[in-house]
N, CA and C of each residue as an Amber inpcrd file, in Angstrom:
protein
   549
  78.8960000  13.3070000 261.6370000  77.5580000  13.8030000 261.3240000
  76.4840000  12.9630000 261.9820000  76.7330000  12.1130000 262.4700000
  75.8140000  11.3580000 263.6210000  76.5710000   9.6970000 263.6380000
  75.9020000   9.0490000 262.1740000  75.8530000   7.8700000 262.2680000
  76.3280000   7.2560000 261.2190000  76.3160000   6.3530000 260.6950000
  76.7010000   5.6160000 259.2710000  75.3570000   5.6980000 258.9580000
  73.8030000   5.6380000 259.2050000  72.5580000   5.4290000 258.8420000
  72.0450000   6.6060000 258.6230000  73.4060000   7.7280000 258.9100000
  72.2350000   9.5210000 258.3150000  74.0130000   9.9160000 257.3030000
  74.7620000   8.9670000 256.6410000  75.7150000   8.9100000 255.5540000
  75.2120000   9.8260000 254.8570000  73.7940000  10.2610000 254.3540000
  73.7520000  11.1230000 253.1000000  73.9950000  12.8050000 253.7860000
  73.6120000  12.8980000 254.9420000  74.3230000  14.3910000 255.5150000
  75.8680000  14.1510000 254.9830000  76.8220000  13.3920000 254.6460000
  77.6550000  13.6580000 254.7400000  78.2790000  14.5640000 252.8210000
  77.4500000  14.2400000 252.2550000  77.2370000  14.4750000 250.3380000
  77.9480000  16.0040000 250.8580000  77.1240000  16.8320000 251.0510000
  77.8070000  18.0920000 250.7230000  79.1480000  18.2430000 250.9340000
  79.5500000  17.9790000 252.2480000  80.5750000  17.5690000 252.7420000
  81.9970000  17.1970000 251.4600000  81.2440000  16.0190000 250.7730000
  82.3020000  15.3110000 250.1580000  82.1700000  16.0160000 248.4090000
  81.3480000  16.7320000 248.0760000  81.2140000  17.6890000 247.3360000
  82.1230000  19.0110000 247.4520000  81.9620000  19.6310000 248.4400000
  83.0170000  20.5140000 248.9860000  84.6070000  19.8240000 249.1800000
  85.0500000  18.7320000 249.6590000  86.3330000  18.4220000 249.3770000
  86.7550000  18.6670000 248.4080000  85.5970000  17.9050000 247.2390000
  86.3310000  17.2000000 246.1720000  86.3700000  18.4290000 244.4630000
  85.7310000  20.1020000 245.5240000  85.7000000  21.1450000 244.7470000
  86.6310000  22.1390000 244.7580000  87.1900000  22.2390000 246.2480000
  88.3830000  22.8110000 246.7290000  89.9340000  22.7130000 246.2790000
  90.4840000  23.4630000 246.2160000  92.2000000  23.6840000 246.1770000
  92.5920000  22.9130000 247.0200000  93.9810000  22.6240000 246.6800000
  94.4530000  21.4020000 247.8870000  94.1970000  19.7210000 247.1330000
  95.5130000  19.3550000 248.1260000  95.1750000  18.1140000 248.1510000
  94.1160000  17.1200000 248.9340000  93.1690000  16.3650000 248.5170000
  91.8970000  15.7900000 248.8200000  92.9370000  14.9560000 250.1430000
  92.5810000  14.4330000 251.2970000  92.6010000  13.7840000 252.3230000
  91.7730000  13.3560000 253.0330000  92.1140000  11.9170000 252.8030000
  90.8070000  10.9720000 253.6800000  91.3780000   9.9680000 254.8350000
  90.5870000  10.3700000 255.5070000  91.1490000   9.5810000 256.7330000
  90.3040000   8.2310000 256.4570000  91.5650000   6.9920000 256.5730000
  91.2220000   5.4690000 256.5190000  89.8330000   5.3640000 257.1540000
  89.0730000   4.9730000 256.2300000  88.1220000   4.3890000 256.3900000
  86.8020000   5.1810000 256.2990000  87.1570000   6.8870000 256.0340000
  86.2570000   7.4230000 255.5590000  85.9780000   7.6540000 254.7810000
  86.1540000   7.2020000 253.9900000  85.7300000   6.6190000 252.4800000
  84.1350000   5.6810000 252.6670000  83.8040000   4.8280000 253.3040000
  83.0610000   3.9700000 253.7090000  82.1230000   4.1860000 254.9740000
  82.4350000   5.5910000 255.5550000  81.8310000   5.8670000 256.7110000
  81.9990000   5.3950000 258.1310000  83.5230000   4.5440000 258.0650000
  83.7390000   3.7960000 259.5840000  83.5290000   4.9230000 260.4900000
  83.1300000   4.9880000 261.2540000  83.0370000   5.7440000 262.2710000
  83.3310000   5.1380000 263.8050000  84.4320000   6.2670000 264.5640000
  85.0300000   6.2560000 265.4880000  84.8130000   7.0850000 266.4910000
  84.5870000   6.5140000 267.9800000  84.0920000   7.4090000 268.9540000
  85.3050000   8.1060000 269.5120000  85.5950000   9.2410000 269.7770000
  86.7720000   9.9470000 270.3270000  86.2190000  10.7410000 271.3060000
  86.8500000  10.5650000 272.3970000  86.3980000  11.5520000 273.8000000
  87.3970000  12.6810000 273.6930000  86.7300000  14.2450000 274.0140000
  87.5350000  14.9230000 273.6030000  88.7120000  15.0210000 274.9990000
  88.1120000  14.7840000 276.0250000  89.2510000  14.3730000 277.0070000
  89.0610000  13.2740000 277.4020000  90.2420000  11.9890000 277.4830000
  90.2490000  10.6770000 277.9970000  91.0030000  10.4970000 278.8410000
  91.5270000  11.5720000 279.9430000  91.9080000  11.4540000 280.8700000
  91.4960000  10.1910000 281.6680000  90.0810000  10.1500000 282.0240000
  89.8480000   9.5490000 282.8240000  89.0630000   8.2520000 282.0010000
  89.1910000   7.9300000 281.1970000  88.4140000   7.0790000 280.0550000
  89.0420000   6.0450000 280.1000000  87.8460000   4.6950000 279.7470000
  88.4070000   3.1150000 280.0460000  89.6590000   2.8570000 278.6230000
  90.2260000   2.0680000 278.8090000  91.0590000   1.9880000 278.0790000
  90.7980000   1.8130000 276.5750000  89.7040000   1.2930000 276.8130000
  89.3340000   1.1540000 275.1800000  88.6840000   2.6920000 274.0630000
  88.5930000   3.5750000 275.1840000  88.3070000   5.0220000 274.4840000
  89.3410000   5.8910000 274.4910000  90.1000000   5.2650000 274.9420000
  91.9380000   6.5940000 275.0250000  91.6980000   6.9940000 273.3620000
  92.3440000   7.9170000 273.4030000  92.3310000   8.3410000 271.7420000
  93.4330000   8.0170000 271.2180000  94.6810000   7.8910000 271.8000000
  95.9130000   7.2330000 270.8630000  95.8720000   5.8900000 271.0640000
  95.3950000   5.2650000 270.0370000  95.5460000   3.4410000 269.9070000
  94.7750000   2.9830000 268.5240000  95.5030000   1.5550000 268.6460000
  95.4310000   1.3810000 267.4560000  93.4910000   1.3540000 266.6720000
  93.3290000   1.5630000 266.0340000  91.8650000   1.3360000 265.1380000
  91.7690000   1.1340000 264.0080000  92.2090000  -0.8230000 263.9240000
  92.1350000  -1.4840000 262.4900000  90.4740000  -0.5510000 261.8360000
  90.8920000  -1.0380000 260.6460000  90.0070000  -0.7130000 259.1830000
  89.1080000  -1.8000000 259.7820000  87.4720000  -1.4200000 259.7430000
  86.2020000  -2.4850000 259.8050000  85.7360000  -2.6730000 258.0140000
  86.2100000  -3.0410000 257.5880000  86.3900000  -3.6270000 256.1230000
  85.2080000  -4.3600000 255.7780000  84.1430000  -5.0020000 256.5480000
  83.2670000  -5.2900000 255.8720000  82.0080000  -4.2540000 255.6410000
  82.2810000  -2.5940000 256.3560000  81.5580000  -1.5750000 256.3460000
  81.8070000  -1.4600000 254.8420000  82.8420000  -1.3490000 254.0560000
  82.8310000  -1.2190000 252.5170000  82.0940000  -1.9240000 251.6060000
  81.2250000  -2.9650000 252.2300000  80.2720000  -3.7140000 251.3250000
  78.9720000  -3.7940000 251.4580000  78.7810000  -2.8220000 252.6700000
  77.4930000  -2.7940000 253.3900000  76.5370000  -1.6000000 252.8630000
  75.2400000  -1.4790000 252.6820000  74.6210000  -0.3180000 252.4480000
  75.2310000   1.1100000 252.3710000  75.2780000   1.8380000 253.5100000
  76.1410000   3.4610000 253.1710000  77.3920000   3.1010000 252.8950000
  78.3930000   1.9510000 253.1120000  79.8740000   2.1890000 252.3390000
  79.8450000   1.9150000 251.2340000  79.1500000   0.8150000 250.0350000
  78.8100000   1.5460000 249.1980000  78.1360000   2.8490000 248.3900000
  77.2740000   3.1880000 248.8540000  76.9470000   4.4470000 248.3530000
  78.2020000   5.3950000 248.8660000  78.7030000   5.4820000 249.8050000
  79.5900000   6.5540000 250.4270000  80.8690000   6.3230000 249.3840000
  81.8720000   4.9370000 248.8870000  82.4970000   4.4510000 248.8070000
  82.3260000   5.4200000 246.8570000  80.2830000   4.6960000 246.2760000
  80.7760000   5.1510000 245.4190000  80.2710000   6.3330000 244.9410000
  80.4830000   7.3340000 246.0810000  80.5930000   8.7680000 245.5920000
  81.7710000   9.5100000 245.4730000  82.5280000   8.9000000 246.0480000
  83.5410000   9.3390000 246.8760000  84.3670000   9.2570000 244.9780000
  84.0070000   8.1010000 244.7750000  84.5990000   7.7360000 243.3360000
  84.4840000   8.7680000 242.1720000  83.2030000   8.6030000 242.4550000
  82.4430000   9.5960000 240.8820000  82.9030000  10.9290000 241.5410000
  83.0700000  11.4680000 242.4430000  83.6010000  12.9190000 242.9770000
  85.4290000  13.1700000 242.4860000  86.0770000  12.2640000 242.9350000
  87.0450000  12.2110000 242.8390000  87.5650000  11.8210000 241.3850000
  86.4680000  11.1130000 240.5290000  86.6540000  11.1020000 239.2500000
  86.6160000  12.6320000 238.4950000  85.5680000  13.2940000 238.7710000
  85.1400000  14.6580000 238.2560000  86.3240000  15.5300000 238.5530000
  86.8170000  15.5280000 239.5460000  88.6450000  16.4640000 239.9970000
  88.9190000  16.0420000 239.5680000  89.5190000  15.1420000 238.9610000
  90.6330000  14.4200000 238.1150000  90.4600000  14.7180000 236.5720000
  88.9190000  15.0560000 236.1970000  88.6380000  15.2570000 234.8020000
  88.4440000  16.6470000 234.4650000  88.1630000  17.7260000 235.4610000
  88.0120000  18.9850000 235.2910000  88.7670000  19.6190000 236.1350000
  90.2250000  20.0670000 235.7840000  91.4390000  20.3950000 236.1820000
  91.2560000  21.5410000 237.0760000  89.7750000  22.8980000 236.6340000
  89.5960000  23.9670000 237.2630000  89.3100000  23.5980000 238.7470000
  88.4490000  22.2080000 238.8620000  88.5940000  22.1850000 240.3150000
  89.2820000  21.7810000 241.1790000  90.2340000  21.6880000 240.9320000
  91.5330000  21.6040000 242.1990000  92.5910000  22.6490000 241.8860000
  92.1850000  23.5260000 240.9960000  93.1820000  25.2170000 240.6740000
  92.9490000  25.6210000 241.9620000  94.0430000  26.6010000 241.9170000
  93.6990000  27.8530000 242.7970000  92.9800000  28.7200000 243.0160000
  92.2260000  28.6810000 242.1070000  90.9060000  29.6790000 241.5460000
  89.5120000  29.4770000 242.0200000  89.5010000  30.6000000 243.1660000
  88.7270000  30.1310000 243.9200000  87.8590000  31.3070000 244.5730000
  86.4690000  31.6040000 244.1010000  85.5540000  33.0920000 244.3340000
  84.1740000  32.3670000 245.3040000  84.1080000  33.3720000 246.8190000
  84.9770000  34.5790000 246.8470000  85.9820000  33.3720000 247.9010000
  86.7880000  34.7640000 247.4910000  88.5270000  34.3300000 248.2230000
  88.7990000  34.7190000 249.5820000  88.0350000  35.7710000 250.1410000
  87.8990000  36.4530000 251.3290000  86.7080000  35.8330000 251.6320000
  86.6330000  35.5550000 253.2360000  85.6390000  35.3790000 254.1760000
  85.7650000  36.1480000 255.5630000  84.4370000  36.4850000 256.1620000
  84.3850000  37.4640000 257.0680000  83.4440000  36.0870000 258.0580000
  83.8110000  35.5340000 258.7520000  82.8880000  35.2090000 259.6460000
  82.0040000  35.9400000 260.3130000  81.3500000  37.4080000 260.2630000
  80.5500000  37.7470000 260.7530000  79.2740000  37.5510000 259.5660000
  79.9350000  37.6400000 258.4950000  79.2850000  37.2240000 257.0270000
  77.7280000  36.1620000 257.7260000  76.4240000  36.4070000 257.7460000
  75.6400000  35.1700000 257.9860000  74.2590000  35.6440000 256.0930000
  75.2090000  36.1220000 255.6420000  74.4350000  35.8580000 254.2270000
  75.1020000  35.8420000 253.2390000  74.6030000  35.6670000 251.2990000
  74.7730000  35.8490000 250.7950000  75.7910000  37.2230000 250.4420000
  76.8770000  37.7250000 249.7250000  77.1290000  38.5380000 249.4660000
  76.1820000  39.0890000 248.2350000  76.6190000  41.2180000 248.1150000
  75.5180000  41.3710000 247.0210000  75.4400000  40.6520000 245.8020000
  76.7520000  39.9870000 245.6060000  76.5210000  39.2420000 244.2370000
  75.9810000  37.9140000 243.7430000  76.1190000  37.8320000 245.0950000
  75.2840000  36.2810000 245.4630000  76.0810000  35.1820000 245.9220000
  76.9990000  35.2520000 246.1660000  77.9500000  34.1850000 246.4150000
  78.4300000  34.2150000 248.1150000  79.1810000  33.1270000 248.7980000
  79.4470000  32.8680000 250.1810000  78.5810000  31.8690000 250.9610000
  77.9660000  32.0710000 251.9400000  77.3070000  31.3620000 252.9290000
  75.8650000  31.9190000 253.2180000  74.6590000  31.3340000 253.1200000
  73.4840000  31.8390000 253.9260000  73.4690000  30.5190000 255.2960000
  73.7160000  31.0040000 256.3460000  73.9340000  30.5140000 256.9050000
  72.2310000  30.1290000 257.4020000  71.8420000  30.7790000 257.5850000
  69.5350000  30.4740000 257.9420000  68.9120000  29.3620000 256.9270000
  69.9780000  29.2670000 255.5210000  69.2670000  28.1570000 254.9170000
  70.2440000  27.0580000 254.7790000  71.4130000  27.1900000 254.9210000
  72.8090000  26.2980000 255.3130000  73.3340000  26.0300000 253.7400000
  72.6130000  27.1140000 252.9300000  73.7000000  27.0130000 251.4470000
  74.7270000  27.9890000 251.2030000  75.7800000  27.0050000 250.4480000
  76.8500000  27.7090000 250.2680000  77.2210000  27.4460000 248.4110000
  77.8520000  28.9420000 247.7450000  77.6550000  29.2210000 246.8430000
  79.1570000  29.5750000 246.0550000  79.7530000  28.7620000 245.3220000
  81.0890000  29.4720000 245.0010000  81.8980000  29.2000000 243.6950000
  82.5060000  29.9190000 243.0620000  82.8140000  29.9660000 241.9310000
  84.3040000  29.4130000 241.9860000  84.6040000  28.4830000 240.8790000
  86.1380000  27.8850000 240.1130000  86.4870000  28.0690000 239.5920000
  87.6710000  28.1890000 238.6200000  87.8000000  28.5150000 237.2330000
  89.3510000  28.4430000 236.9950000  89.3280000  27.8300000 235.5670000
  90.5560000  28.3240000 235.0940000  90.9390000  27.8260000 234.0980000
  91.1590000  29.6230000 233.5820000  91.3690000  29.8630000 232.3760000
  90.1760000  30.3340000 231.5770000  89.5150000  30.0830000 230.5440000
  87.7860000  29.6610000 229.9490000  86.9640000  28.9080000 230.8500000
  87.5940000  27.5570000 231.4450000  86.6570000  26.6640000 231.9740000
  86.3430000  27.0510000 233.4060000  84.6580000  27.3440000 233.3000000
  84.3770000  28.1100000 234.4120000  83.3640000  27.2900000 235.3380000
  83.0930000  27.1480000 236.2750000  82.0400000  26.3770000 237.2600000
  81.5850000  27.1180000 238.3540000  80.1500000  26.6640000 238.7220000
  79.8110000  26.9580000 239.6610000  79.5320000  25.9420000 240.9940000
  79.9400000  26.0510000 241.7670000  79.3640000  25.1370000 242.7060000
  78.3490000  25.6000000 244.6000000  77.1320000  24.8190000 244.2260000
  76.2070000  25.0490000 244.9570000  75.9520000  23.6480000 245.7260000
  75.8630000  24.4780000 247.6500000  75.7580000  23.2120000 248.3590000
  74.7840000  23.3290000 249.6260000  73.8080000  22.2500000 249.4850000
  72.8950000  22.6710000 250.1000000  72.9940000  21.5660000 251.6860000
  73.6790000  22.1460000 253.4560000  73.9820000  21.2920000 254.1620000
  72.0220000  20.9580000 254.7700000  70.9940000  21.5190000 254.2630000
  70.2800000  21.1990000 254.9710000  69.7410000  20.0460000 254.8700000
  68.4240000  19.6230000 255.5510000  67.4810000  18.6700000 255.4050000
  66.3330000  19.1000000 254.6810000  66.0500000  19.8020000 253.9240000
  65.0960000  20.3830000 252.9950000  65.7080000  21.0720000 251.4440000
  64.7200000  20.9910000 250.5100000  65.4180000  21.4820000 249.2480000
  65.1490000  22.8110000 249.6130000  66.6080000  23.4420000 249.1980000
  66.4450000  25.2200000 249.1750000  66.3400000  25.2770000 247.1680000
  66.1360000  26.7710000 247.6590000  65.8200000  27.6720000 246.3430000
  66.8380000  28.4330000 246.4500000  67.4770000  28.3180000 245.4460000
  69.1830000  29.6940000 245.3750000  68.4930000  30.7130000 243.7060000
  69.2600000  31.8740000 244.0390000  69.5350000  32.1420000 243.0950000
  70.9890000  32.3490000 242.7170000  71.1890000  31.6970000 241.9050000
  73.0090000  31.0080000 241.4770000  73.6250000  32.2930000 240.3270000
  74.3570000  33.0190000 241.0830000  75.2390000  34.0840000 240.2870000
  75.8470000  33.2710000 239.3910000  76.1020000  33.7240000 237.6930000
  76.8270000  32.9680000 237.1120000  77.6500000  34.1460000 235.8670000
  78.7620000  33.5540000 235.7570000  79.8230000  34.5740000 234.9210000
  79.8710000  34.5520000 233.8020000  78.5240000  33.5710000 232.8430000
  78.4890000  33.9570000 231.2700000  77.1530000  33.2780000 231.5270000
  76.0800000  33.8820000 230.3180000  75.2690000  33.3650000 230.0880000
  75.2810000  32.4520000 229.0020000  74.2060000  31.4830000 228.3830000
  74.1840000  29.9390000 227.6070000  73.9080000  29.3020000 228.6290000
  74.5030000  27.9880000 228.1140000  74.5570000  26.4290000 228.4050000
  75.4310000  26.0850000 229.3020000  74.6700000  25.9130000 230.3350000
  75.4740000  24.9680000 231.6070000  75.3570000  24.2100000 231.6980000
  76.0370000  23.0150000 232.3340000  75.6930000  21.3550000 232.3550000
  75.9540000  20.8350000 233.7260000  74.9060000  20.2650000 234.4830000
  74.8510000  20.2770000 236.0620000  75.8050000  19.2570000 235.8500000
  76.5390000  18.6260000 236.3380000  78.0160000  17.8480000 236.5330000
  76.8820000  16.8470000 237.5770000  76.4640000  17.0590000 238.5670000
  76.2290000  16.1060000 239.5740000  74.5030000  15.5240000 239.2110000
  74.2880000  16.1800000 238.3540000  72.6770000  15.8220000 238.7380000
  72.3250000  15.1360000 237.0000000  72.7370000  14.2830000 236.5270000
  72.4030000  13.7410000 235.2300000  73.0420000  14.3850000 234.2420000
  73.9010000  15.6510000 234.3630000  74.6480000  16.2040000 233.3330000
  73.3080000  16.9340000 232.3780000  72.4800000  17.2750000 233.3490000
  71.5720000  18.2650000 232.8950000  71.5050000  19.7370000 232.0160000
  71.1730000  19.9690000 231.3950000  71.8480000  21.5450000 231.0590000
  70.7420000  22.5030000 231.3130000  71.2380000  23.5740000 231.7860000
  70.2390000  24.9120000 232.1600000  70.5370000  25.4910000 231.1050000
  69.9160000  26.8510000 230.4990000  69.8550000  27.7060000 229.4970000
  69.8200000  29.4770000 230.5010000  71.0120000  29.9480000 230.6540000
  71.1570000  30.9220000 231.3140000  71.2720000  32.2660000 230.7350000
  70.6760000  33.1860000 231.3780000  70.2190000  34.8170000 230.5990000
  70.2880000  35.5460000 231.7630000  70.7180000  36.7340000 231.4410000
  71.2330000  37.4860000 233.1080000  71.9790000  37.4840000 233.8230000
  72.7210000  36.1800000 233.4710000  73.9930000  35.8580000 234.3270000
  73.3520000  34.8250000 235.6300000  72.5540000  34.6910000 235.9020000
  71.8430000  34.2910000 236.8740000  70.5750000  33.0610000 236.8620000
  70.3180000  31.9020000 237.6730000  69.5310000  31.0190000 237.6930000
  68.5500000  31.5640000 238.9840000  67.7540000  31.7590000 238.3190000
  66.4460000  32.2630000 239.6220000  65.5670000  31.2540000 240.1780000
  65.9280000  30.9970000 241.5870000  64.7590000  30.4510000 242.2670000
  65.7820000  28.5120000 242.1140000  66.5410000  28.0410000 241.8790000
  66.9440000  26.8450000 241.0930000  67.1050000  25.8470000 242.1810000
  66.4840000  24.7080000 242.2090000  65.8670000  23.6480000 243.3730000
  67.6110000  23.3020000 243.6800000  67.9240000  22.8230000 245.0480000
  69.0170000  22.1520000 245.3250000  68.2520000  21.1090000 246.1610000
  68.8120000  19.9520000 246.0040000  68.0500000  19.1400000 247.4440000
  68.6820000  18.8910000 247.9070000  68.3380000  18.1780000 249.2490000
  69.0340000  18.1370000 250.4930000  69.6490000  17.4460000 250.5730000
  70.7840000  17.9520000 251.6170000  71.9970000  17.2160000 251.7100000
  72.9140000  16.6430000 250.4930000  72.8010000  17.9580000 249.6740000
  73.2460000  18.0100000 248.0150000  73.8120000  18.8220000 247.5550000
  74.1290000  18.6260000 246.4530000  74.2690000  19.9620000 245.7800000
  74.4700000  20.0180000 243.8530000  75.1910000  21.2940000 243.5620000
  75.3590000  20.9820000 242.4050000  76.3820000  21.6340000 241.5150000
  77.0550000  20.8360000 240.8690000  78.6410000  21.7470000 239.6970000
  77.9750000  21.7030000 238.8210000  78.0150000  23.3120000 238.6310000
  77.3710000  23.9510000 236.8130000  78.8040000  23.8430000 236.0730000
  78.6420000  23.4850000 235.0060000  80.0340000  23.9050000 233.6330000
  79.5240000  24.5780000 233.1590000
């Protein structure tokens, strides 16, 4: 995503891993943001940019400004999968994607690709979530389809609770390079 010094582009990112089916996989050292230059051809590249060789762990990036913060999101993310079982189910809306798709579906859920949020539902069993992710550099405004109305509790943002009617959150701030899990 550029640099270790623009680390917070990487939030949605690690929001979306850590919401998905599957097993979570991190490549050494991205946890902390090491970052590695790879030429996509090194044919002709000095030896020190070939892409097969070795690239010890830079270990004092884990104590430095973005590898902590990166280090401890990565935590509290990976804590939240571990505590709310629906998000690493199989259960996963919508389930179909059309890459010609560059909006919202009618129900509100998928990709707007013009504002770079993405919108998608978990679940399983009763325990239901929503998760909203915003890749831009500006706060968007969603309106967040939701599958019961009451009490939701934002998971990422202070464990906030919304009060929902309609099925739906109208107009609901995401900020950038963020996002947010409704319960």
């Amino acid at each position: 995503l550029g640099s270790r010094d623009r680390w917070y582009k990487a939030q949605p990112y690690m929001i979306a891993l850590a919401t998905c089916s599957g097993t979570v996989l991190l490549h050494n050292g991205q946890e902390w943001g090491q970052l590695e230059d790879l030429w996509e051809d090194d044919s002709n590249a000095p030896p020190a940019n070939k892409r097969v060789q070795s690239r010890p762990l830079t270990w004092a990036q884990r104590d430095d400004g973005p590898g902590q913060k990166l280090t401890g999101l990565y935590s509290f993310l990976m804590g939240l999968r571990a505590a709310h079982p629906a998000l690493r189910s199989a259960n996963f809306y919508p389930n179909f994607y059309d890459s010609s798709w560059t909006r919202f579906s009618p129900d509100g859920y998928g990709i707007d690709e013009s504002r770079q949020v993405a919108i998608y539902h978990r679940w399983s069993g009763g325990d239901l979530y929503m998760v909203v992710l915003n890749f831009s550099d500006s706060t968007q405004y969603a309106d967040i389809p939701l599958p019961q109305n009451g009490t939701w509790t934002d998971l990422l943002n202070g464990n906030s609770t919304l009060n929902v009617q309609n099925y739906r959150l109208y107009n609901f701030p995401v900020s950038s390079n963020w996002g947010c899990i409704l319960h």
